[in-house]
C-alpha positions in Angstrom: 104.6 73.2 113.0 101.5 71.0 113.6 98.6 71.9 111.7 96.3 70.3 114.5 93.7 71.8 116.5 95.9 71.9 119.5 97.9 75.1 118.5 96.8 78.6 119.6 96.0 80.7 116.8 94.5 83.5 118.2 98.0 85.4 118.6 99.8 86.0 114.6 101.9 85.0 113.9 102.0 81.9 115.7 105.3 81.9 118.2 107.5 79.1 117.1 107.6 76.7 119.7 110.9 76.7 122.1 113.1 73.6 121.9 112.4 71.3 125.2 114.2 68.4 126.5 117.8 66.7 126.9 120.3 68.5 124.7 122.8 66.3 123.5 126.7 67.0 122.4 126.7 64.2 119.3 123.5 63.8 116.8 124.4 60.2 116.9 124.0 59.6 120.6 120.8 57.0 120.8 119.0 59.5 123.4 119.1 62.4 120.8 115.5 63.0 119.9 113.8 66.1 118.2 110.3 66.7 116.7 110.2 66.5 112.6 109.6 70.2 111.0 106.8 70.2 110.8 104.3 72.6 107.7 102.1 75.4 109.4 98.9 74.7 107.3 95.2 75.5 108.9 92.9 72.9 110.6 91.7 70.0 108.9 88.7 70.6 106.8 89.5 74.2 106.0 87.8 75.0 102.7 89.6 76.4 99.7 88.4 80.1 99.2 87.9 82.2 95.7 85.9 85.5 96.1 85.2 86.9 93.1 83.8 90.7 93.2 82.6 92.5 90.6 82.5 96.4 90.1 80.0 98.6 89.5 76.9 95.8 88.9 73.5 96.5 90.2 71.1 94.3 92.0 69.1 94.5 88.3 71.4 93.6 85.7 72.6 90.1 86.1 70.4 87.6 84.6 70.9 85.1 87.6 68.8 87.9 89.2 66.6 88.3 86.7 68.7 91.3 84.7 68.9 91.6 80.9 73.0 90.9 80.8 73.6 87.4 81.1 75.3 86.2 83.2 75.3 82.3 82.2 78.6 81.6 85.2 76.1 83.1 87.6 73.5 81.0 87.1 75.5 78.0 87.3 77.3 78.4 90.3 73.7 79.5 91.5 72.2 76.0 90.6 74.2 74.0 92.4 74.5 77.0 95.2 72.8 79.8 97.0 71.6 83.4 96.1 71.3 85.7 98.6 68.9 88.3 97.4 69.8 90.4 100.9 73.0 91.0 100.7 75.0 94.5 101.0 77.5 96.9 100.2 78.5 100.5 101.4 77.7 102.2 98.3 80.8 102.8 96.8 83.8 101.0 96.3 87.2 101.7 98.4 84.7 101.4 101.2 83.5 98.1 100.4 86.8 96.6 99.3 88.3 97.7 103.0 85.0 96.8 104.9 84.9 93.0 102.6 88.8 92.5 103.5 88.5 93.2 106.8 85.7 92.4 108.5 84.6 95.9 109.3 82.5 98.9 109.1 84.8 100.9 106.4 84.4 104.1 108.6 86.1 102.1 111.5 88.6 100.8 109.1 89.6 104.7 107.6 87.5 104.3 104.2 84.5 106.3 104.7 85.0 107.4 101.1 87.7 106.5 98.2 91.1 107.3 98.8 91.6 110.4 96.4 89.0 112.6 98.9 90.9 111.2 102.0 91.0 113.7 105.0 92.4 113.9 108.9 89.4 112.4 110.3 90.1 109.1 111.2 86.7 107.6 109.7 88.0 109.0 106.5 91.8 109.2 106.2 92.2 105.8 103.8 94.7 104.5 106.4 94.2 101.2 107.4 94.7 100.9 111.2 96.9 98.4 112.4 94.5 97.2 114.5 92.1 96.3 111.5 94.4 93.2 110.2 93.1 92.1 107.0 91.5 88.1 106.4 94.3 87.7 104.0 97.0 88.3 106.6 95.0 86.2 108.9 94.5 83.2 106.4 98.1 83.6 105.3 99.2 83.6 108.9 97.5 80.5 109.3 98.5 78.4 106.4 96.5 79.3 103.4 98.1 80.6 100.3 97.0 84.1 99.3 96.8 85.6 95.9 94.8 88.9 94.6 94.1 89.6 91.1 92.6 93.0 89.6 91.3 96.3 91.5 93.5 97.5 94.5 91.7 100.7 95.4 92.3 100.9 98.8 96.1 102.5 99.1 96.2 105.9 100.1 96.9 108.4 97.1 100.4 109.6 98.8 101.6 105.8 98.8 100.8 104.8 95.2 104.1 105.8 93.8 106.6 102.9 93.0 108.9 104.4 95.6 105.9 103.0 98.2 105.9 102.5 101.2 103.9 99.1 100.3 101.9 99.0 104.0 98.7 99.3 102.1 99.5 97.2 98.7 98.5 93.9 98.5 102.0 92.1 98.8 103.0 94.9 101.6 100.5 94.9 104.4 97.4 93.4 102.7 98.4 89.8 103.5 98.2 88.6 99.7 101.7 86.6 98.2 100.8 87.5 95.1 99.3 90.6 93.2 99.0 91.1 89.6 96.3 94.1 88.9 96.4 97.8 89.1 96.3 100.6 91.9 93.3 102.7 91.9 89.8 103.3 90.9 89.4 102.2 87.5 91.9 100.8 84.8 92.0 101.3 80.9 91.2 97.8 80.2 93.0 98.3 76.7 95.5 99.7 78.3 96.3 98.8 81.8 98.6 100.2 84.1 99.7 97.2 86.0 101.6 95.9 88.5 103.3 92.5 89.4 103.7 92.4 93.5 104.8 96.0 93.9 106.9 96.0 90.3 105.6 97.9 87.1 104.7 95.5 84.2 104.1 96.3 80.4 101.9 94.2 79.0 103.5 93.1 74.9 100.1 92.5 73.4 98.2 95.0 71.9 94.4 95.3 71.4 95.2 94.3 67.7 96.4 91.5 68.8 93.5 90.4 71.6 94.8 91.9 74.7 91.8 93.2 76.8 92.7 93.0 80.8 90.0 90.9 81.9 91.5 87.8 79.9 94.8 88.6 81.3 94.0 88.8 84.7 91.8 85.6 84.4 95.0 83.8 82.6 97.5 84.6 85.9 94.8 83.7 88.0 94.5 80.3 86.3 98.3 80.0 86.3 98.8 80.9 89.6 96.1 78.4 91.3 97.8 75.2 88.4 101.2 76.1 89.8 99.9 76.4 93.7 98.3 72.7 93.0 101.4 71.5 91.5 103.8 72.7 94.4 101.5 72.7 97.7 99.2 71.1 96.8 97.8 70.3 100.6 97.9 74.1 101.4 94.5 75.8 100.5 94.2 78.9 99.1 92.5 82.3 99.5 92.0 84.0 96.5 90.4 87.5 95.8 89.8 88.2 91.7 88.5 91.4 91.4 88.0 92.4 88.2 87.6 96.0 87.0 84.8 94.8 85.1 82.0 96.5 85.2 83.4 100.0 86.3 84.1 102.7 83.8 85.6 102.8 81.1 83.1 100.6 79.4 85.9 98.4 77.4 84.9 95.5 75.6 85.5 93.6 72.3 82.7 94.6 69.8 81.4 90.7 68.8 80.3 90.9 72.5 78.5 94.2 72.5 77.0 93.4 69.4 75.3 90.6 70.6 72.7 92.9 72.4 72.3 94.8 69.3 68.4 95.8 69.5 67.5 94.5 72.5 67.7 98.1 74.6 66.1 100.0 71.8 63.0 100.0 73.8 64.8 102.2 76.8 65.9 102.3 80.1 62.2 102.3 81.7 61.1 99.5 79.5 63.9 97.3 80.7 63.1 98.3 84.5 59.8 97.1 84.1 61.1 93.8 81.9 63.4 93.3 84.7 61.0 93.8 87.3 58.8 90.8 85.6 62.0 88.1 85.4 63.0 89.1 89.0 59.4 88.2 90.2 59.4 84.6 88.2 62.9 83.9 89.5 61.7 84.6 92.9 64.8 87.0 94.0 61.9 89.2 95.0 58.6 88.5 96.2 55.5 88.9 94.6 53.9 91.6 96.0 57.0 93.2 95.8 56.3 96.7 93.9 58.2 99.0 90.8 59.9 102.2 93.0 58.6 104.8 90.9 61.2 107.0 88.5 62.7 110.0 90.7 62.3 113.3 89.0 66.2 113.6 88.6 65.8 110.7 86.1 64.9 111.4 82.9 61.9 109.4 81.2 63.3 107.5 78.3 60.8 109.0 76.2 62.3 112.5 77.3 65.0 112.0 75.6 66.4 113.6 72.4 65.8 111.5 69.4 69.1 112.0 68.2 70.8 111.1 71.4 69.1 107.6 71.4 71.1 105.6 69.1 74.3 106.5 71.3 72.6 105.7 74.8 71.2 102.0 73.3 74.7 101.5 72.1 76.2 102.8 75.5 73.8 99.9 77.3 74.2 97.1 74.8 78.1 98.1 75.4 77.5 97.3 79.4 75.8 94.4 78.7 78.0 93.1 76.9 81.2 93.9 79.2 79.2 92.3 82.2 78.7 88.9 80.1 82.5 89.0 78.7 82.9 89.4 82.8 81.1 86.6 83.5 82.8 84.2 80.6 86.1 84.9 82.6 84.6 84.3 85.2 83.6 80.9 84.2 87.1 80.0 82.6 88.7 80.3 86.6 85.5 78.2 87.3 86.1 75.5 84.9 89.7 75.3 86.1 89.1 74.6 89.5 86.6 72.3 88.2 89.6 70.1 86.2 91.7 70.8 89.4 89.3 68.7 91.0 89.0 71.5 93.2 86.0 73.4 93.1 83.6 70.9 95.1 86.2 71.8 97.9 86.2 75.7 97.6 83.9 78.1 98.9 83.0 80.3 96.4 81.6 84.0 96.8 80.5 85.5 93.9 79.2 89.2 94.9 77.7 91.0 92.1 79.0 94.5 92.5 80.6 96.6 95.2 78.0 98.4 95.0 74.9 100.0 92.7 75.2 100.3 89.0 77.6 104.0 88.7 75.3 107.1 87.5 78.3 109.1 87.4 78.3 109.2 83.4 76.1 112.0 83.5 72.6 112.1 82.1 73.8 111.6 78.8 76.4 108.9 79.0 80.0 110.2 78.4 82.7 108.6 75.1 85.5 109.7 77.6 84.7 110.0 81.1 87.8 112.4 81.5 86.2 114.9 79.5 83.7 115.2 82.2 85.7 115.0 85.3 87.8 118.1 83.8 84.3 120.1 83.7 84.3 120.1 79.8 81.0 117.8 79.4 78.9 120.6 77.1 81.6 119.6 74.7 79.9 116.1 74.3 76.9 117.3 72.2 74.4 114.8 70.4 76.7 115.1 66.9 79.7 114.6 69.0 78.8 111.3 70.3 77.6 109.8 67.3 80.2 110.5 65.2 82.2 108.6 68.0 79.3 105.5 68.1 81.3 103.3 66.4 84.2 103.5 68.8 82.5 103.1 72.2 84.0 100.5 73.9 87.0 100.4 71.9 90.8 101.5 72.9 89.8 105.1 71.8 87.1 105.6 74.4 86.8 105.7 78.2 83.0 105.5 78.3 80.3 105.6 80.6 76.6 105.0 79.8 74.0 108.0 81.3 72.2 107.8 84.3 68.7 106.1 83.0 70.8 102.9 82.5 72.1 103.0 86.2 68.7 103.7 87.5 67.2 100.8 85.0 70.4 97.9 86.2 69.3 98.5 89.9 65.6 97.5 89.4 63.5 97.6 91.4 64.9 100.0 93.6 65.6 103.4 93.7 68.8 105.3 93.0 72.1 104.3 92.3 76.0 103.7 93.3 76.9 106.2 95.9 73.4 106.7 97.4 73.7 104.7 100.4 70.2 105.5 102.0 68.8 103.0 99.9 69.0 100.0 98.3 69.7 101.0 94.8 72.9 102.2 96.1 73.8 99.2 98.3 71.9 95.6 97.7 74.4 93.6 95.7 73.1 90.0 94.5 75.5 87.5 95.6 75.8 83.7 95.2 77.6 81.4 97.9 78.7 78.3 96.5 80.6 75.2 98.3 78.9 71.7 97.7 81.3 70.0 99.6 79.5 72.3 102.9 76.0 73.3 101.8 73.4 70.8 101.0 71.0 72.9 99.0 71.2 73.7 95.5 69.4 76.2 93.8 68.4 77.8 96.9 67.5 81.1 98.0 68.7 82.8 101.3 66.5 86.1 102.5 68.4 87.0 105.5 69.7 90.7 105.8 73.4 90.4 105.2 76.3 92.8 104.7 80.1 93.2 103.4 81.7 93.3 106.6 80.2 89.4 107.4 82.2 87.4 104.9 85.4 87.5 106.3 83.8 86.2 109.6 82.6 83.5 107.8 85.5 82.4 106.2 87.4 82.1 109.7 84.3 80.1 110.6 84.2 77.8 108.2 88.1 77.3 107.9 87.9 76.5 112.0 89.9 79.7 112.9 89.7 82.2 115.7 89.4 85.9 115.0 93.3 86.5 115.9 93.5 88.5 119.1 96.8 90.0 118.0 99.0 90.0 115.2 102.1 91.3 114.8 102.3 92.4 118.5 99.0 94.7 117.9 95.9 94.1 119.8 93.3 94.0 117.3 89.1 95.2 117.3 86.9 92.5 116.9 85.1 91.9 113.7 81.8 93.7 113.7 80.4 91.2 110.9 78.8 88.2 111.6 79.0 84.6 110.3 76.4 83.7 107.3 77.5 79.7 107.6 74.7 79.9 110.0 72.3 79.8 106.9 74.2 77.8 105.0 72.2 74.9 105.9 69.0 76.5 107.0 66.9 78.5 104.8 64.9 79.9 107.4 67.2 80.2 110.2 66.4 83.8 112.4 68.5 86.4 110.8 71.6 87.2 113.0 72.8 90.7 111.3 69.8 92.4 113.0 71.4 96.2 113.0 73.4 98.3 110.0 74.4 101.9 109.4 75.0 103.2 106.0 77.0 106.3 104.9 78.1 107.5 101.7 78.6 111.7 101.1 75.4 112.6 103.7 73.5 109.5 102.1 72.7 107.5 105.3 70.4 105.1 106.4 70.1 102.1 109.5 68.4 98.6 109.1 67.4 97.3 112.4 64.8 93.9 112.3 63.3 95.3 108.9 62.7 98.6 109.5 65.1 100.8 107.3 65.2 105.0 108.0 67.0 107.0 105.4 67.8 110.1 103.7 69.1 110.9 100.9 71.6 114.0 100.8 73.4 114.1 97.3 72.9 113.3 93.9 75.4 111.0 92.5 76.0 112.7 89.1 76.7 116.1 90.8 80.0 115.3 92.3 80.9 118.8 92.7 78.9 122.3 93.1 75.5 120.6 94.1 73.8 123.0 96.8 73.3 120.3 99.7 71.1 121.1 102.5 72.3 121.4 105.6 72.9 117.7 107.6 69.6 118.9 110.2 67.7 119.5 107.1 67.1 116.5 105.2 64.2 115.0 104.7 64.0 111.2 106.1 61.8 108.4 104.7 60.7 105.6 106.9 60.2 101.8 105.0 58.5 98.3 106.8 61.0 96.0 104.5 59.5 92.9 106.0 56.2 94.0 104.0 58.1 96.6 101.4 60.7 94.7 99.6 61.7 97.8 97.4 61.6 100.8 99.9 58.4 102.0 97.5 56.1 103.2 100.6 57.7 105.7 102.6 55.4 105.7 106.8 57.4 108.6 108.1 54.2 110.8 108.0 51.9 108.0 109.5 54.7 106.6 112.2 57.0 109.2 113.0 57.8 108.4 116.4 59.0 105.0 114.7 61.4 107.1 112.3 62.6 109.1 115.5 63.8 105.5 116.9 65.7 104.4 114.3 67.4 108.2 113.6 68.8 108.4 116.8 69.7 104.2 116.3 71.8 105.8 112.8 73.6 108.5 115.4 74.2 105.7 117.7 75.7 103.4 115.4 77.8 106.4 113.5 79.1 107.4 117.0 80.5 104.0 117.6 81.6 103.2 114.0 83.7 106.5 113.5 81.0 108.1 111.0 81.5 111.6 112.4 81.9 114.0 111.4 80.2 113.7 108.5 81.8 115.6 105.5 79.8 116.3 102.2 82.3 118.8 100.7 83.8 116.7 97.9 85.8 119.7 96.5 87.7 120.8 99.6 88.3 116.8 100.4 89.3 116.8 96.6 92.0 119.3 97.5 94.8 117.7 100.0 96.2 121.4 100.9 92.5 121.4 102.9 91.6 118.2 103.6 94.3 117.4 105.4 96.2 114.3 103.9 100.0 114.2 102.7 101.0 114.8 99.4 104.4 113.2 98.0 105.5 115.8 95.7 106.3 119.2 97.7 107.6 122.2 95.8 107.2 123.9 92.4 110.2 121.8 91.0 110.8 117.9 90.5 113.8 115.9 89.2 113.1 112.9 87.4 115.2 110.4 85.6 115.5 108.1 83.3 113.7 104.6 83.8 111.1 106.3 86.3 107.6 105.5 85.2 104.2 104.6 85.9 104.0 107.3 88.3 100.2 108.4 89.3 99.2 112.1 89.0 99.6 112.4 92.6 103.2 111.5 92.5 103.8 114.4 90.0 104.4 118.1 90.4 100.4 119.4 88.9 101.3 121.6 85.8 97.6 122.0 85.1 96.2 125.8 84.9 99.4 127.2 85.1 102.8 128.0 83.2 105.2 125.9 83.4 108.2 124.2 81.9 109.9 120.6 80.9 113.8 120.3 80.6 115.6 117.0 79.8 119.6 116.4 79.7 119.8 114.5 76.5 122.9 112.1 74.7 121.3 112.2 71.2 123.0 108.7 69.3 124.7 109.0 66.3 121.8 108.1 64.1 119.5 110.5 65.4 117.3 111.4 68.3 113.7 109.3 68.2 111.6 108.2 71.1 109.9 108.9 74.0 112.0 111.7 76.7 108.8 112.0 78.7 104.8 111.6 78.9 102.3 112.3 81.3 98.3 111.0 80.4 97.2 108.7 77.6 95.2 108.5 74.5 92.3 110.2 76.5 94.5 112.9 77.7 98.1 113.9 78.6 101.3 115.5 77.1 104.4 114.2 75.8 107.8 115.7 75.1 109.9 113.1 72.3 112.0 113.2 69.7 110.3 112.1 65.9 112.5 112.1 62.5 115.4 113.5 64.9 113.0 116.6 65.7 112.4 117.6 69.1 108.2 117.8 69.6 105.7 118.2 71.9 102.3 117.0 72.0 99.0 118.3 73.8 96.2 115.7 73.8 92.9 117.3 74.8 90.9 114.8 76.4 91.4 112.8 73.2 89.3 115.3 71.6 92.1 117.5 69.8 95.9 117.2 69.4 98.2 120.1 69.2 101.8 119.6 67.8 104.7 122.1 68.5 108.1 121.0 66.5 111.3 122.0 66.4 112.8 123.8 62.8 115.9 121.5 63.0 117.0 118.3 64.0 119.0 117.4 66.8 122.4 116.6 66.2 124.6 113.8 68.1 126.0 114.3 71.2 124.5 116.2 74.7 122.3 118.4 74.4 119.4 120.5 77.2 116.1 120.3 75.5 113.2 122.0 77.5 109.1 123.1 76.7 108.1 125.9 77.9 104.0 127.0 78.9 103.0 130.2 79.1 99.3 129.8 80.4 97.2 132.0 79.4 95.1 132.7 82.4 91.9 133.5 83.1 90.3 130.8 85.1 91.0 127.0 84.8 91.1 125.0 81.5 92.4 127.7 78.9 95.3 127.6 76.8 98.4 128.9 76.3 101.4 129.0 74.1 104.0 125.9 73.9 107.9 127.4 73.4 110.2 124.4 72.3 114.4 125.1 73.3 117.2 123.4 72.4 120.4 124.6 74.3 118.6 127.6 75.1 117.7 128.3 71.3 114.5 128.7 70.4 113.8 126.2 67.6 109.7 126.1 67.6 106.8 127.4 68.8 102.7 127.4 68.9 99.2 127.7 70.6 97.4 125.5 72.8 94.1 126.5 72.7 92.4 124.8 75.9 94.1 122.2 78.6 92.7 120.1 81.0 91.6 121.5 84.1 91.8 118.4 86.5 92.6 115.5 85.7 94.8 113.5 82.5 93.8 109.9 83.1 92.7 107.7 85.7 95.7 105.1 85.6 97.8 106.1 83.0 100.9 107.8 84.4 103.8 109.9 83.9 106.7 108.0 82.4 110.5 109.5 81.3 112.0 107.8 78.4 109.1 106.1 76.9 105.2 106.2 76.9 103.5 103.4 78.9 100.1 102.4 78.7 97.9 103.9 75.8 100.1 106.5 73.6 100.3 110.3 74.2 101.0 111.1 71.1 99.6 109.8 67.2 103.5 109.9 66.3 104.0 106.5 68.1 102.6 103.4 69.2 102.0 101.7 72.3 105.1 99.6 71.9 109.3 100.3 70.7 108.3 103.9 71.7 111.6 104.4 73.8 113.4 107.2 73.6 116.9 105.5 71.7 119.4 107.6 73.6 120.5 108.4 77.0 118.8 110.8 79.5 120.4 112.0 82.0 117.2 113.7 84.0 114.3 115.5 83.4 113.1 118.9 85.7 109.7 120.0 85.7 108.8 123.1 87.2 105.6 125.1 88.0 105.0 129.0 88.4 107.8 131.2 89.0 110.3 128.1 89.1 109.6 127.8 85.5 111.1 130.8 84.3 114.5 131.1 83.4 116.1 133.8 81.0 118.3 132.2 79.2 116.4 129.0 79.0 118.9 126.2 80.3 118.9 124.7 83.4 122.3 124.2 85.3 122.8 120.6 86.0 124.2 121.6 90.1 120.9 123.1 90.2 118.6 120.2 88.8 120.7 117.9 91.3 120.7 119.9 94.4 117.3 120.0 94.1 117.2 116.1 93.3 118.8 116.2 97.0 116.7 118.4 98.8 113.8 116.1 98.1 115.7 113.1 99.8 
C-alpha cells in the first residue's frame, strides 16, 4: 500500500484496495499487469516519536526546573529544546495515562479516577469506550511501529488476571506491538511483577546481582528500538517509556541516594524557598512570581520531632536520588537514539510527572506503604523507623517520604498529587524536543497546555487525520488541541483557552487566565475524612496572567467573576461526563457497591499448578475472616521442598511450602513480623492432601487468629497469628501455586529455585463457612466440580 498523501486515512484501518483491470488466464501473457505490494508506512516527513513520562514528579523537583534532584537528561534535551513551564495533568495518574493516550478528557474516556475505585458511572467505570481509539492504534494503523515500556495502569481491575480479556492491555486493544512492564499502580522495583505482551516473565537477576527495574526496562527499550532500526528501518516508531520511577515504593541503589547525603538536612520549607530562588533565575517562573504560603495541614519542618528528622532527610535524599537514577536511564535511551542517528529525527516529550509529587506517605513518611494502606500506620513510630534507616530504599522496604517533602517538590504552588483545584496537583514541567522541526533551542513556551493535547499533536506533526472510524466504530473527536503551533513561535496566542479539572471533589476551570477552584479532600486522608457537602465548599478565585502561583485568592473582591467561571466548571463537567461527582473512596473501594465486576465469585476457588502472577483481585479475599488452603500433592521420592502456594511478598502475604520435607505455613505481617506454623513430621513419598486451616479470631478487621496445619486430615501442627492484614498484601506481587514469584513470602527461601519439586495436582481455597470441613480433606469430585462451575 502506497504510503503517499493520496490514500484516505481517516477510516482504520485502511480498506485494502480492490483489484481493477483486465484479468488474465496465464501470468505470462504480455497484457498481464498488477501494482507491486506495496508497505503501508505514514506520510513522508512523519517524525519518529519517544514520550517518556515520569510518575509522581512535581513541578519543583527537577533541576531543569529549578528543583534540588538533578535531572542532568533534562536539561540537555531542554538546551537544545523547549520547556513548557504551563503544561498539565489531571492530578492523578490512570487519569492522565488514559487522557495522554487518547486525546481526551479522562472522564470522557472512563478514568475519572484509578481503576481499583472504578464504578457504573460512565465518567468513572475504567472502561475505555470504543469510541475513544487510542494514538497508538492510530499510529500503528497508519504505519508506525508501536512499543510501550513500564506503567500500564489503565486496565480495569476485573481484566488484570492472565486469563484477560487483553481489550485494555497494551498488546490487546492499546495499539502497542510490544509491552514489557507491569499492570497497575506501582511496581516493586526490586521485585517486579512483569509482563512480556500479555505473558508473565520472571526476571533471573537478583538485587545482589544489580537488578533494579528501571535499568531493565531501559535495556528492552534500547533493544527493541536497535532491532526495529535493523529490520524496518524506514518505518518510524512510537514509543511510550513510562517508568515507575518516581511513584512509591521509593527503590533505589544506595551510591545514588547517598549522593544527597546532607543536602536536605535543612528541611522541607528550606528547600521550597531554595527552589523558589533557582526557579526564578532559570526563568520557569516569573519574577514577580510569589512563595504560596504553607497550608495549615502541612507541618512546619521545624514542628517536627527531633527524633523523626534523621528518617525524613533520608526519605528525601532517597527521592532525590530515585528521580536522578530516573533521569540517567533516561539519558541511556537518549544516547541511543543519538548513535542510531536518530534522535535529530524524533520528537521527544519528556513530561515530568503524571501529576504533583504523591503526599499519600502520610505526615511522617512510611518504610512500607502497605502498612499504612491496611490502617496499621501508629505501628510506624519514631524508633520504628530508624531502626529501619538503613534499609529505605532497599529490597526490604516499600517506602514513601511524608507529606512536607510533596508539598516542598511542587514549589511554588500549593498542594499536591490528587488535588486537582490547583496547580500543585496538576502543572507538570515538560520539555518538547525535535531539532529536525523546532528552531529554537533553550527556549521557553508559556502557553496553557494540557495532557489531552499531545496526541493531537503527534497526528499533526506526523501529517495524519484524526481517524473518523476505526474498526467500524465512529469515533469522538479529540478534545486536545495541537501545541506544534508554538513550536516555532514563542509568543503565538494561546489556543487551549478552556479546562476543567476533577480529582475526588477537587475541581477547578482555566478559561483565558482566570482559574476558579476548590478544594474538597485532603490527599493523605484517603479514607474517613469528613468532606463537606459538594454545595459547601469554599471556592478561591486567581488572575494567573498576574498570579503565576495561585497565591492571591479575588473571590471576596470579584465574586460575580468567580460566579462565571463556576457555572463555566458545571458546563464543562456536564459535557465531559464529570457527573456525578463521587467523593466516597470507601464505598468505590468496595466493588459489591460501586458497581464494577469482580472475577472471582463465590467462597471457594480451584487453582492449579503453574497458575501465577495473579492480582488480589483475581483471588478469593481470605482477609478478616476464617478460612482454609488445601493442595493435592505427589511428594518425590527425596522429599517434599518448595513452594505449593503464596499470596503477597516480602512486605506482606502468606505462603503454604514444604521446607526439610516439613509441611509449613508462613504469615508475613506487613514485613513487620513473621509467624511460622510447622508440621511435627515430614511428608513421606507419594500423594498426599495437605491443607491450613484459619480460625479468625474476630472482632473487627486486622486481628489474628490461630493457623491449623493437616496432612490427610491429621493434624500434624499448629499456632497463633497474632494480627493480619486488614486490606491489602502488596501492590503487584501476586498469588502464585507451586512457587513464589516476585519478592519471597517466606525467610525459608529465596527469590529464585523456590519451586515446589513435586507435582500438584490443585489447590482449593475457601472462605467462611466453605472452609470448614470435619474431617479435614477435601474430595477431589468436589474441588473439580467446583473447578467447573466457575467455567
Amino acid at each position: 500500500m502506497s504510503a503517499s498523501h493520496d490514500i484516505s486515512r481517516t477510516v482504520l484501518p485502511i480498506p485494502d484496495r480492490p483489484r481493477t483491470g483486465l484479468v488474465t488466464y496465464d501470468a505470462k501473457d504480455p497484457d498481464t499487469k498488477y501494482p507491486p505490494i506495496m508497505q503501508l508506512r505514514p506520510p513522508k516527513g512523519a517524525p519518529n516519536i519517544l514520550i517518556v513520562l515520569l510518575d509522581d514528579v512535581g513541578f519543583g523537583a527537577a533541576s531543569a526546573f529549578g528543583g534540588p534532584c538533578q535531572t542532568p537528561t533534562a536539561e540537555r534535551l531542554a538546551a537544545r529544546g523547549l520547556k513548557y513551564n504551563r503544561f498539565h495533568t489531571t492530578a492523578l495518574c490512570s487519569p492522565t495515562r488514559q487522557a495522554l493516550l487518547t486525546g481526551r478528557n479522562h472522564h470522557s474516556v472512563g478514568m475519572g479516577g484509578i481503576t481499583e475505585i472504578a464504578t457504573g458511572a460512565p465518567g468513572y467505570n475504567s472502561i475505555l469506550p470504543n469510541t475513544a481509539s487510542p494514538i497508538a492504534r492510530t499510529l500503528k494503523l497508519n504505519g508506525y511501529a508501536t512499543a510501550q515500556f513500564g506503567k500500564c495502569h489503565e486496565v480495569p481491575v476485573w481484566e488484570t488476571s492472565p486469563a484477560g480479556p487483553f481489550d485494555a492491555w497494551p498488546t490487546g486493544g492499546g495499539g502497542f506491538e510490544y509491552f514489557y512492564g507491569f499492570i497497575g499502580g506501582e511496581s516493586h522495583q526490586w521485585y517486579p511483577s512483569l509482563y512480556e505482551g500479555t505473558t508473565p516473565i520472571e526476571v533471573e537477576k537478583t538485587p545482589e546481582e544489580g537488578y533494579h527495574f528501571m535499568a531493565d526496562m531501559t535495556d528492552k527499550a534500547i533493544a527493541w528500538v536497535g532491532q526495529q532500526q535493523a529490520l524496518i528501518p524506514d518505518k518510524p516508531f512510537f514509543m511510550y517509556f513510562a517508568p515507575g520511577a518516581t511513584h512509591a515504593p521509593h527503590h533505589v541503589p544506595t551510591e545514588w541516594a547517598d549522593k544527597y547525603k546532607g543536602k536536605f538536612d535543612g528541611g522541607w520549607d528550606k528547600v521550597r524557598e531554595e527552589t523558589f530562588a533557582r526557579q526564578k533565575a532559570l526563568g520557569v517562573i516569573p519574577k514577580d512570581c510569589e512563595l504560596t504560603s504553607r497550608h495549615k495541614q502541612v507541618p512546619a519542618w521545624d514542628d517536627m520531632p527531633d527524633a523523626l528528622k534523621p528518617v525524613l532527610r533520608r526519605q528525601m535524599e532517597i527521592y532525590a536520588g530515585f528521580l536522578e537514577y530516573a533521569d540517567h536511564h533516561v539519558g541511556r535511551l537518549i544516547d541511543s537514539l543519538e548513535q542510531l542517528h536518530l534522535l535529530d529525527d524524533t520528537l521527544v516529550y519528556y513530561i515530568i510527572g503524571d501529576n504533583g509529587a504523591s503526599a499519600e506517605g502520610t505526615l511522617n513518611g512510611t518504610f512500607n506503604e502497605m502498612i499504612n494502606f491496611n490502617g496499621a500506620a501508629a505501628l510506624e513510630t519514631p524508633q520504628f523507623l530508624m531502626d529501619r534507616i538503613d534499609k529505605l530504599g532497599g529490597p526490604e522496604s516499600y517506602n514513601h517520604f511524608a507529606v512536607g517533602w510533596a508539598h516542598a517538590m511542587n514549589t511554588p504552588y500549593q498542594w499536591t498529587k490528587q488535588v486537582a483545584s490547583h496547580f500543585g496537583g496538576t502543572r507538570n514541567g515538560t520539555i518538547v524536543h525535535w531539532p529536525s522541526g523546532i528552531k529554537g533551542q533553550g527556549e521557553i513556551r508559556t502557553q496553557f497546555h494540557h495532557v489531552i493535547d499531545v496526541a493531537a499533536t503527534l497526528l499533526d506533526v506526523a501529517g495524519l487525520p484524526e481517524p473518523l472510524s476505526v474498526n467500524g466504530v465512529q469515533q469522538i473527536p479529540i478534545e486536545g488541541v495541537s501545541m506544534a503551533y508554538s513550536f516555532n513561535d514563542p509568543s503565538a496566542a494561546e489556543r487551549h483557552e478552556t479546562q476543567y479539572f476533577e480529582m475526588f471533589g477537587n475541581r477547578g476551570v482555566y478559561h483565558k487566565g482566570w482559574t476558579a477552584v476548590t478544594r474538597h479532600k485532603t490527599p493523605w486522608l484517603l479514607i474517613g475524612e469528613q468532606v463537606p457537602a459538594f454545595d459547601d465548599d469554599v471556592w478561591e478565585l486567581y488572575d494567573t496572567t498576574k498570579d503565576w502561583s495561585q497565591a492571591k485568592d479575588l473571590s471576596k473582591a470579584m465574586p460575580e467573576k468567580l460566579h462565571d467561571l463556576q457555572r463555566l466548571w458545571l458546563i464543562e463537567a456536564v459535557r465531559y461526563n464529570v457527573l456525578p461527582m463521587d467523593d466516597d473512596l470507601a464505598r468505590r473501594l468496595n466493588s459489591d457497591l460501586a458497581g464494577r465486576p469482580v472475577l472471582i465469585k463465590g467462597k471457594t476457588q480451584v487453582l492449579f499448578g503453574g497458575m501465577g502472577r495473579l492480582s488480589e483481585n483475581s483471588v478469593v479475599n481470605i482477609k478478616n475472616k476464617s478460612h482454609a488452603v488445601t493442595a493435592g500433592l505427589t511428594v518425590p521420592s527425596g522429599g517434599a521442598e518448595g513452594v505449593i502456594i503464596a499470596q503477597g511478598g516480602n512486605i506482606g502475604g502468606w505462603a503454604l511450602y514444604a521446607k526439610g520435607g516439613k509441611l509449613k505455613y508462613c504469615y508475613n505481617l506487613m514485613g513487620i513480623q513473621y509467624f511460622y506454623v510447622e508440621a511435627d513430621s515430614v511428608l513421606s513419598p507419594g500423594d498426599h492432601q495437605v491443607r491450613m486451616e484459619f480460625a479468625y479470631d474476630g472482632g473487627g478487621p486486622g486481628k489474628g487468629g490461630t493457623a491449623t496445619l493437616y496432612v490427610d486430615g491429621k493434624k500434624v501442627g499448629s499456632g497463633h497469628i497474632a494480627a493480619t492484614a486488614a486490606m491489602i498484601f502488596s501492590a503487584d506481587d501476586g498469588c502464585d501455586v507451586g512457587r513464589d514469584t516476585g519478592a519471597p513470602v517466606s525467610q525459608d527461601y529465596g527469590p529464585h529455585g523456590n519451586a515446589f519439586n513435586g507435582q500438584i495436582r490443585g489447590v482449593e481455597i475457601a472462605i467462611d463457612e466453605a472452609s470448614e470441613s470435619t474431617d479435614h480433606l477435601v474430595s477431589a469430585d468436589d474441588a473439580i466440580r467446583i473447578a467447573m462451575a466457575r467455567q
